[in-house]
C-alpha positions as CSV (number, residue, x, y, z in Angstrom):
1,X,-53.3,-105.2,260.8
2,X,-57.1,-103.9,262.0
3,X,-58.6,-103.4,265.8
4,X,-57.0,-101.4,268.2
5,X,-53.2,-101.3,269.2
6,X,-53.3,-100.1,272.0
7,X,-51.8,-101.8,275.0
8,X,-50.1,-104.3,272.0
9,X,-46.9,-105.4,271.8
10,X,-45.5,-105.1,268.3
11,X,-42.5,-106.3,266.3
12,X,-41.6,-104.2,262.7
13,X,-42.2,-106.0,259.4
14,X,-39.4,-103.5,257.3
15,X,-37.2,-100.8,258.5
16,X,-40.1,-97.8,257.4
17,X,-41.7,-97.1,261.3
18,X,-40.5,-94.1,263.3
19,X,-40.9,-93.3,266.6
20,X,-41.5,-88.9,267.1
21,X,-41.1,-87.0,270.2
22,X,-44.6,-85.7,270.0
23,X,-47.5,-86.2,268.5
24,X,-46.7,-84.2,265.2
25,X,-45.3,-85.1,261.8
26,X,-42.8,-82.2,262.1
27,X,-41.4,-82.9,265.4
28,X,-38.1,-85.1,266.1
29,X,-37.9,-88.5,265.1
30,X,-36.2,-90.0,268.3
31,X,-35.9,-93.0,266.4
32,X,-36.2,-95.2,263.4
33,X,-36.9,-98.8,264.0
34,X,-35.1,-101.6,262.0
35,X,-36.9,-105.2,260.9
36,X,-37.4,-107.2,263.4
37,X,-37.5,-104.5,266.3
38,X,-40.1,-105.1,269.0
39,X,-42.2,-101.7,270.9
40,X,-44.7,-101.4,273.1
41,X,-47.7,-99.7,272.5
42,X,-49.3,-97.3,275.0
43,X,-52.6,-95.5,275.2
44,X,-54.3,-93.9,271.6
45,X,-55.5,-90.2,271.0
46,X,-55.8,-88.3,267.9
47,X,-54.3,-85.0,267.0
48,X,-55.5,-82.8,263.7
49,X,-57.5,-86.1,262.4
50,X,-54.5,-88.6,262.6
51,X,-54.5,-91.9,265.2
52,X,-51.0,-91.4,267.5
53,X,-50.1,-93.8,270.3
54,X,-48.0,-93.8,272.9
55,X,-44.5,-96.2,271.9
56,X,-41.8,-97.7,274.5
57,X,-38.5,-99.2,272.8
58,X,-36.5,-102.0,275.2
59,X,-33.6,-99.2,275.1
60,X,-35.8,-97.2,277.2
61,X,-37.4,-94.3,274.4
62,X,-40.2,-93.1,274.6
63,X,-42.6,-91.3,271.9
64,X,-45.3,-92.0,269.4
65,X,-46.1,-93.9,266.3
66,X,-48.6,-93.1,263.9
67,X,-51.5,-95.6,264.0
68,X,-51.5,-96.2,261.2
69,X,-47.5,-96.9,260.0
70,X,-47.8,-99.2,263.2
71,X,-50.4,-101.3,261.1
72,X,-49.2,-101.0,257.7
73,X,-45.4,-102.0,258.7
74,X,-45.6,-104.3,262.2
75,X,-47.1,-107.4,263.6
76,X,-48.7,-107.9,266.7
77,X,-46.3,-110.5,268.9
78,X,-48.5,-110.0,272.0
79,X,-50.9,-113.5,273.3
80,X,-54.1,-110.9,271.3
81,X,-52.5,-111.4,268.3
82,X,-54.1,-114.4,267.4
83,X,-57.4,-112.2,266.0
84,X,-55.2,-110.1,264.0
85,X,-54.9,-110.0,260.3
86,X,-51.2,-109.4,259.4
87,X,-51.1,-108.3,255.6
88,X,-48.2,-110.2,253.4
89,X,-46.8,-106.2,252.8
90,X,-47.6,-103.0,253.1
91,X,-51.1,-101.7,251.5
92,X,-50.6,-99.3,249.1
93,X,-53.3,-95.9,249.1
94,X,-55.6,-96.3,246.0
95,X,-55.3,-94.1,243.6
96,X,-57.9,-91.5,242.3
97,X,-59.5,-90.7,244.9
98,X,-62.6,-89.0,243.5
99,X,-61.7,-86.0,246.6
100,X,-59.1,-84.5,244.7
101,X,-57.6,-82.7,247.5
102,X,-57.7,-85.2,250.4
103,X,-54.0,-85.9,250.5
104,X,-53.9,-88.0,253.6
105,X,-50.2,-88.0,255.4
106,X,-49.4,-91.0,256.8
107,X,-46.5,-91.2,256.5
108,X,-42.7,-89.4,257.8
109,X,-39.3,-88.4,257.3
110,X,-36.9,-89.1,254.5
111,X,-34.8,-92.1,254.9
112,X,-31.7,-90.4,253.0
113,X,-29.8,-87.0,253.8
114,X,-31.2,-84.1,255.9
115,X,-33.5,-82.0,254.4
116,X,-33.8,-77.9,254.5
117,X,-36.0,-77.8,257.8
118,X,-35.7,-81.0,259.3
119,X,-35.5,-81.2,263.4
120,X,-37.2,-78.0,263.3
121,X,-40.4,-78.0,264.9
122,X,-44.3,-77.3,263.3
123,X,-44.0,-73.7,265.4
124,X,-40.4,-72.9,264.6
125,X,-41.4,-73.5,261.0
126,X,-44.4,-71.8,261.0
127,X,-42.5,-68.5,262.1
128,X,-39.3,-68.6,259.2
129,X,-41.9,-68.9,256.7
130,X,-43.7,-66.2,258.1
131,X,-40.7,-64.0,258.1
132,X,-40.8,-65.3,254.4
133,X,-44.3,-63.5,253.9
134,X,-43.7,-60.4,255.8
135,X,-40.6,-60.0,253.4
136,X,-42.8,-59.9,250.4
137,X,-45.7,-57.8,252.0
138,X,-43.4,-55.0,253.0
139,X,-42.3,-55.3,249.3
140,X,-45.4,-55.3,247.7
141,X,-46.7,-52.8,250.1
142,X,-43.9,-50.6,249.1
143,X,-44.0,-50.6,245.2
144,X,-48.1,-50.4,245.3
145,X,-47.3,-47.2,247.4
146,X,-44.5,-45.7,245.0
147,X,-46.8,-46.6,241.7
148,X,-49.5,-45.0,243.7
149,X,-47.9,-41.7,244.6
150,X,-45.5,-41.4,242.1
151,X,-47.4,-42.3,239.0
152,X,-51.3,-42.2,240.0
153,X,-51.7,-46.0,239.4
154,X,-53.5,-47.6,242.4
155,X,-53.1,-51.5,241.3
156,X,-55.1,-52.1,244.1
157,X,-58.2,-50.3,243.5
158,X,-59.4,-51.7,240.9
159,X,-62.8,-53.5,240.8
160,X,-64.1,-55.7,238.9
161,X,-68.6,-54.9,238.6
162,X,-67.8,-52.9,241.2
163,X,-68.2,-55.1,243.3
164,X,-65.4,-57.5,243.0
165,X,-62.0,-56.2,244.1
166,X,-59.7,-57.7,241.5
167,X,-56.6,-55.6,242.0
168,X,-56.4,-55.8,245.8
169,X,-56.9,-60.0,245.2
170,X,-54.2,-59.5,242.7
171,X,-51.7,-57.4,245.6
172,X,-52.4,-59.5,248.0
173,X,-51.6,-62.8,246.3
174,X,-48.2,-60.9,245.6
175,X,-47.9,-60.0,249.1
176,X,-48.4,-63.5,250.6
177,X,-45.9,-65.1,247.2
178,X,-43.6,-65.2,250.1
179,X,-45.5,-67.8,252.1
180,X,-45.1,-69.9,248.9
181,X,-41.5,-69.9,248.7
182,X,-40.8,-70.1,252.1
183,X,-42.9,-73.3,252.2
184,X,-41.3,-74.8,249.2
185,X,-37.9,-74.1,251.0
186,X,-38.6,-75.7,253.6
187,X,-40.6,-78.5,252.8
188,X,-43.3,-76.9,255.0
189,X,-46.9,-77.4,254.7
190,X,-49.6,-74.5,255.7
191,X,-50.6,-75.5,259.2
192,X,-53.5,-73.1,261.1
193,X,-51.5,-70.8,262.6
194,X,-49.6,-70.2,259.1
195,X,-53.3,-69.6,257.3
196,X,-53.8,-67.3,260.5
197,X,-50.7,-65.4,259.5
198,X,-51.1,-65.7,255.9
199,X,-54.5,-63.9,255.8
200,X,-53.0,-61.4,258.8
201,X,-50.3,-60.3,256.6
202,X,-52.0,-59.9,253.5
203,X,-54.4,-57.6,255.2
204,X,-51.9,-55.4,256.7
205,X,-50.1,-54.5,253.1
206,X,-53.6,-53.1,253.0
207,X,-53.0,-50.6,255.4
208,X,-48.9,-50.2,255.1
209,X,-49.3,-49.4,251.7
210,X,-51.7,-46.9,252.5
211,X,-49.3,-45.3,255.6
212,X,-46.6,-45.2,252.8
213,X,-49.1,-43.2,250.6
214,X,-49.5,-41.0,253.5
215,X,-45.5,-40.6,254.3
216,X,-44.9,-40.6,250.9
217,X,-47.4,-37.7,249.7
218,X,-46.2,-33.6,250.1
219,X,-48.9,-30.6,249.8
220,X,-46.8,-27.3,248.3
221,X,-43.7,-29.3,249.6
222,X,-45.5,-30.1,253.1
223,X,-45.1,-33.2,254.1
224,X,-49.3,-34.4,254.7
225,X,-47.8,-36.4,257.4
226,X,-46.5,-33.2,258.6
227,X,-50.3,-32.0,258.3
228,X,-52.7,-34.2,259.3
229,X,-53.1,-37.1,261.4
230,X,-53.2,-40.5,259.6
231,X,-56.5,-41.3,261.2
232,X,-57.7,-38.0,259.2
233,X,-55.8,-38.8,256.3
234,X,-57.7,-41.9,255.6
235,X,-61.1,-40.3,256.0
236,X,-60.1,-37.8,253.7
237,X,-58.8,-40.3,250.6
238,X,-62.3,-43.1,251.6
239,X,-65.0,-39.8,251.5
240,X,-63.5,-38.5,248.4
241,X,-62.4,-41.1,245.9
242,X,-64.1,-41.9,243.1
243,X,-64.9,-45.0,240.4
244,X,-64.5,-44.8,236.6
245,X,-66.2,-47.0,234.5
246,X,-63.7,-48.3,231.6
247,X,-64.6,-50.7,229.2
248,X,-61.3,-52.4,227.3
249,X,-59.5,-49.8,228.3
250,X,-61.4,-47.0,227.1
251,X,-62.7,-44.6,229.9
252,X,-66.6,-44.0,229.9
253,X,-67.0,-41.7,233.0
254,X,-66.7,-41.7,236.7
255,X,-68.9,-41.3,240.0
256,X,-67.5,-38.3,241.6
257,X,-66.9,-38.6,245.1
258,X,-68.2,-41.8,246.9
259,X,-68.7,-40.4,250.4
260,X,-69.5,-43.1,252.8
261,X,-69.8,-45.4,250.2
262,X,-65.7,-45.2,250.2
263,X,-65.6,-46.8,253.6
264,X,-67.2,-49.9,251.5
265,X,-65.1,-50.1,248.7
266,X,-62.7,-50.2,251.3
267,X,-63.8,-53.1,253.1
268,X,-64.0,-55.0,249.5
269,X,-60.3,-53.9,248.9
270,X,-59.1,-55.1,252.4
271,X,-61.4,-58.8,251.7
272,X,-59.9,-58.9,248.7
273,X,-56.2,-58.6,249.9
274,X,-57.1,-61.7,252.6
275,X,-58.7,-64.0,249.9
276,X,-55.4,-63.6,248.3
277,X,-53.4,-64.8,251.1
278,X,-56.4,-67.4,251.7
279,X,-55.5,-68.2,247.8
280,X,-51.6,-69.1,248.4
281,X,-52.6,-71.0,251.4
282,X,-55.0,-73.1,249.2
283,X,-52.6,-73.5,246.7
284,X,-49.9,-75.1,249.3
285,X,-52.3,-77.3,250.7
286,X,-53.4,-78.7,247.1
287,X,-49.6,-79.2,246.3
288,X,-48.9,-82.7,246.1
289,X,-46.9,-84.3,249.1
290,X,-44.6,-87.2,250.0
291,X,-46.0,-88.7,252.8
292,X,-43.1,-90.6,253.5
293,X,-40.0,-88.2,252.9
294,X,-41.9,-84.7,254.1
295,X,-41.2,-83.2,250.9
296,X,-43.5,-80.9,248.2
297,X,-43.6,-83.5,245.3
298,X,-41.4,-82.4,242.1
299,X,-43.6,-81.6,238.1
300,X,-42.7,-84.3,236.2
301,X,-44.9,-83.8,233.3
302,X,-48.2,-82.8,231.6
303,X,-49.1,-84.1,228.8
304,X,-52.4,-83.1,226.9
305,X,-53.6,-84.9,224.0
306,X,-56.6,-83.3,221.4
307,X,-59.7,-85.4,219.8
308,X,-63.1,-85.5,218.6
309,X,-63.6,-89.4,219.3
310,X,-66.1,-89.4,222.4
311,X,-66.5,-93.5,222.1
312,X,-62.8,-93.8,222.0
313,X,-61.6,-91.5,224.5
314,X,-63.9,-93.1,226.8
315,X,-62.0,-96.9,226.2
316,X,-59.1,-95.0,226.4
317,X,-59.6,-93.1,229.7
318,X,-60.5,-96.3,231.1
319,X,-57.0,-98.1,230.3
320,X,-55.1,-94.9,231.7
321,X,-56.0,-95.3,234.9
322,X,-56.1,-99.3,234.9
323,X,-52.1,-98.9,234.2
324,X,-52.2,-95.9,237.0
325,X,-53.9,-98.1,239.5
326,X,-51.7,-100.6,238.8
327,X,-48.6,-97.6,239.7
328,X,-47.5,-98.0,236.3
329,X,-46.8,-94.3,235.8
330,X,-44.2,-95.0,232.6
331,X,-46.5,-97.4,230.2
332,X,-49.7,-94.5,231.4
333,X,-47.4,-92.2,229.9
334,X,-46.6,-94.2,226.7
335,X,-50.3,-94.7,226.3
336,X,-51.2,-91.1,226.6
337,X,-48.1,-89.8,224.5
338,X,-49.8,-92.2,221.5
339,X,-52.9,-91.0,221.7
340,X,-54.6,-88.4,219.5
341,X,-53.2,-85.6,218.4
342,X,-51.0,-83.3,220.5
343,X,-51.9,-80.0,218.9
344,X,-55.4,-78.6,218.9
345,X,-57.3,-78.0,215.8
346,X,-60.5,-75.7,217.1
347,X,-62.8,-76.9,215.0
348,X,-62.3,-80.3,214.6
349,X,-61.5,-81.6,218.5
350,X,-63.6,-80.5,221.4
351,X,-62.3,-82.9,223.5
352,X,-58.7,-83.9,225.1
353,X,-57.4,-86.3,227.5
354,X,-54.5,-84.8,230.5
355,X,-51.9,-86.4,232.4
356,X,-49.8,-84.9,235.3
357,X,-47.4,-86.8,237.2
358,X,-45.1,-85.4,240.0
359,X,-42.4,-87.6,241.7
360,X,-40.7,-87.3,244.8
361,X,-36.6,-86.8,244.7
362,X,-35.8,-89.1,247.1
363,X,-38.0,-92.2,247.2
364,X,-40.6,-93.9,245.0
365,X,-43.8,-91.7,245.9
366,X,-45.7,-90.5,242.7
367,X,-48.8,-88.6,242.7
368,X,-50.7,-87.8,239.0
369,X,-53.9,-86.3,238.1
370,X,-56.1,-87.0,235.6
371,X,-58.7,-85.3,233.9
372,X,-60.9,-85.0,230.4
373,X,-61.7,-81.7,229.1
374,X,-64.6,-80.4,227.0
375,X,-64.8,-77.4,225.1
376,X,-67.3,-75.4,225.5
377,X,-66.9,-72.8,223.0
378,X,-65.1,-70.1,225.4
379,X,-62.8,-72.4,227.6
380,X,-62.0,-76.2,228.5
381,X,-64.0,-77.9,231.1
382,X,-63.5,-81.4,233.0
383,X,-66.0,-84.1,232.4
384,X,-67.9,-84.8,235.0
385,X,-66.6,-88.1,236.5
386,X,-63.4,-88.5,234.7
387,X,-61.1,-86.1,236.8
388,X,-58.9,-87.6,239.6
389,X,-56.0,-86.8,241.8
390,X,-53.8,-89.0,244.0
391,X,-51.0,-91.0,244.9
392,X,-49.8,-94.2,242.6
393,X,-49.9,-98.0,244.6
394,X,-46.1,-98.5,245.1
395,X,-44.9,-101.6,243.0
């Protein structure tokens, strides 16, 4: 179905359209529509790039439909039908989408058994998974702190060209890990205030670790706390730290006390600590997604095969996606799993061919990348053009 909706009367092709309380994908479904069902559109507005309009049911509910499961999985009944294309079924999303990471939800809920987080809304979510994060950053904060005062080994500090602050990235990916499970618990995707608190939390392990330093550390048996103000404290351990220079391991010499410049190295630690939250956040929104059941997308497989056969792997390529297009994920697998050779020989093959399919537990959604690899004497690199990532046509 194309053109507008909205004002249309519409009657359901299959049993797949929902009706939500509001215009969100996590909200309530108030209902779900059987074959044959008519509603009655209202006016159209969109909400975090996705069409929603206004639905009455002849039992009297009220909510709204995503524009675009009204078009895929209805037909206009209305007397403006008659300039309406009505598709035989459903259209399935093409696959590889040569944006790898444009998943585009349009879809809802599961059609089976509740789900960890269902009925609870975007906000509600947002907040557990939080408490998930703040979990780990107390965590992290606290072992950073004991390493630090116990054993003089401050993870955190360590830079990378001095100028890139590897160990705080490192802490502060640790410190947002909660994030990551929480999400995966409950089915939750990273909205904007979750990235908000993501990147808040991860910054303030930054500055609880260093409180716990300063709780933590005892002059002649004084307590520094006991001492000194925290505020002080700080200045004191940013004037006078210092940088060694190690190379493998092996210590070449150090720049005595930074001074000012501490305040910098500072800033880098406490940037690094939110691009690792930033990082987790990332990595969530990459994850694949069920657009229809709400659910992160289980690892079904990766398969890698090796050769040195440019000519070949190019034909080759080209019928592994054909079968993927075609959302024939089990023959695609047969026809990588006979290809090549699965173990890599370094001097012979500088070239290999990956598969990576994920399946949903409940219903039929599959999602695979694809990708050849060239190596280029230090590390394998995709091809340009021949990498892809998206859903599989349902057959």
């Amino acid at each position: 179905m194309s053109g507008s909706l909205e004002g249309r009367k519409l009657q359901t092709l299959d049993d797949a359209l929902r009706v939500f309380e509001d215009r969100d994908l996590n909200s309530a479904v108030r209902s779900q529509l059987p074959r044959g069902a008519e509603i009655q559109l209202g006016a159209a507005s969109e909400v975090d790039g996705r069409e929603w309009i206004e639905a009455a049911l002849q039992d009297g509910i009220t909510g709204y439909v995503l524009g675009a499961s009204a078009r895929s999985h209805a037909m206009a009944v209305d007397s403006a039908a008659q300039d309406i294309e009505v598709p035989e079924q459903p259209s399935a999303p093409a696959l590889l989408d040569p944006a790898p990471h444009q998943i585009n939800s349009t879809a809802v809920r599961p059609t089976g058994g509740p789900q960890v987080g269902a009925g609870l809304g975007k906000t509600v979510q947002d907040l557990i998974v939080t408490g998930f994060g703040i979990a780990t950053s107390v965590l992290t904060a606290l072992i950073l702190a004991l390493l630090d005062t116990k054993l003089d080994f401050a993870v955190y500090s360590f830079m990378w060209w001095f100028v890139i602050p590897i160990g705080a990235l490192v802490s502060g990916f640790a410190a947002a890990s909660g994030y990551y499970f929480g999400a995966k618990v409950f089915n939750h995707r990273p909205t904007r205030l979750m990235l908000f608190n993501m990147i808040s939390v991860a910054v303030t392990t930054y500055f609880l670790l260093n409180y716990l330093n300063y709780s933590f550390m005892e002059i002649k048996g004084q307590p520094v706390s006991g001492l000194i103000p925290f505020g002080q404290y700080m200045d004191i351990v940013l004037s006078n730290q210092s940088m060694e220079f190690r190379i493998r391991g092996a210590k070449l010499g150090e720049t005595g006390e930074l001074g000012s410049f501490g305040y910098v190295t500072a800033a880098l630690q406490v940037l690094g600590f939110a691009v690792g939250g930033l990082c987790v956040c990332g990595y969530l929104r990459l994850a694949p997604y069920c657009r229809t059941c709400g659910k992160y997308l289980k690892k079904q497989l990766s398969i890698t095969r090796y050769t040195n056969d440019p000519d070949g792997l190019d034909g080759f390529y080209s019928g592994l996606t054909a079968e993927l297009r075609a959302g024939n994920s089990s023959a695609a697998t047969r026809l990588i799993s006979d290809y090549g050779a699965a173990k890599w020989n370094v001097r012979k093959m500088k070239l290999n061919a990956q598969l990576k399919l994920w399946r949903c537990g409940t219903c039929s959604e599959e999602f695979t990348e694809t990708s050849v690899n060239h190596w280029n004497g230090r590390d394998w690199e995709k091809v340009s053009g021949l990498h892809a990532r998206g859903y599989l046509p349902r057959t």
